[in-house]
N, C-alpha and C positions, 0 to 999 in steps of 0.2 A: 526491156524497159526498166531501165534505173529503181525508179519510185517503187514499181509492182514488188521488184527483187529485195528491197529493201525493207518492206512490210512483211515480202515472206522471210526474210532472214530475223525480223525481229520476233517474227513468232516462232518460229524455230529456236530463240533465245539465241540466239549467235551475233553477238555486238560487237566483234571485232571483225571487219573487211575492208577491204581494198578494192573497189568495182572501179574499171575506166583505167588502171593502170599501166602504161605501156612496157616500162622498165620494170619487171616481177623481181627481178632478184633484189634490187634497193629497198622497196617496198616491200617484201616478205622479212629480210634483215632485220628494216627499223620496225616490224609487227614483233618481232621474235624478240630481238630484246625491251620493247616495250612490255611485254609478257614474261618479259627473264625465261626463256624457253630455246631450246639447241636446236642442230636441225636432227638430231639423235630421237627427239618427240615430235617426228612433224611427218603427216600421211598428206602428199600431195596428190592431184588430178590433174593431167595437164594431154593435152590432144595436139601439140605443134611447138613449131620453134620457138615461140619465144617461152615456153614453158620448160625447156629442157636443164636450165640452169638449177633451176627449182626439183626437177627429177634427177637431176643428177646429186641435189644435196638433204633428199627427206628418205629419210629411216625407210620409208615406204611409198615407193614411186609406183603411179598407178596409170596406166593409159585405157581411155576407152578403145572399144572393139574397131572404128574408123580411125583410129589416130594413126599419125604421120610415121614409117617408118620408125624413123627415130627417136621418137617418143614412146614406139613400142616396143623396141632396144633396148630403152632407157627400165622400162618396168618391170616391177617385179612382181606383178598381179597386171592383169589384161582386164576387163570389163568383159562381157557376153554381150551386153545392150549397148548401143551407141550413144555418145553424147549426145543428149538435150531430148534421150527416149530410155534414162533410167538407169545411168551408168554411176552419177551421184549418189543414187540410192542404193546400188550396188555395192559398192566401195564402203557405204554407212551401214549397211547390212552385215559385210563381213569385219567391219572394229566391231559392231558389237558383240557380234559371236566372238569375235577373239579374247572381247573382255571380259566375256561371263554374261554379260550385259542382255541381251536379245530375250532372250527365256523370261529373263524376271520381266522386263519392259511389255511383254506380251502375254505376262499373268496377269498387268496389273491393268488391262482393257477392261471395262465393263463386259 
C-alpha cells in the first residue's frame, strides 16, 4: 500500500524514494545525481531480476535470505530473515554498526 509506505517512510525521515518503478536503474541514476552522490555511497536491497543492475553497481549489495539465485551472487552480505519479515531491518542494523552509529542510537532510548 503506496500511502501506508509513504507515512512510514516520512517518519523514518527518509524523503527521498522511488516506489512503483519498473526501470530501477534510470530512476536510482537521476536519485544519485539529484543528491550529487556515486554509486561508491550506495548500500542497496534487492531480491530479483530486476534489481540486479543496482546490485551490481552499489558499494554494498545486499540480498535477502529468499532472494533469486542471482541476486544472491550478486551480494555481498545475505540477510538471515526474508523479505518483508525483517531483512530491511537487518541490513539497517549492520550500516549502523559499521558506523559507530547503533551503540550511541540505543543510549539515547529513554
Amino acid at each position: 500500500d503506496a500511502p501506508a509506505l509513504r507515512v512510514r517512510l516520512a517518519a523514518l525521515g527518509i524523503t527521498h524514494q522511488r516506489l512503483g518503478v519498473e526501470a530501477k536503474l534510470p530512476a536510482a541514476q537521476a536519485l544519485l545525481a539529484e543528491l550529487a552522490l556515486g554509486w561508491g555511497e550506495v548500500a542497496v536491497i534487492g531480491d530479483d531480476w530486476p534489481d540486479l543492475p543496482l546490485l551490481r553497481r552499489a558499494q554494498l549489495a545486499c540480498a535477502p535470505a529468499q532472494a533469486h539465485a542471482q541476486a544472491r551472487a550478486l551480494a555481498h552480505y545475505r540477510t538471515l530473515a526474508a523479505g518483508g519479515h525483517g531483512a530491511v531491518r537487518e541490513l539497517c542494523d549492520l550500516l549502523l554498526t559499521a558506523g559507530g552509529h547503533y551503540a550511541r542510537l540505543l543510549a539515547q532510548l529513554p
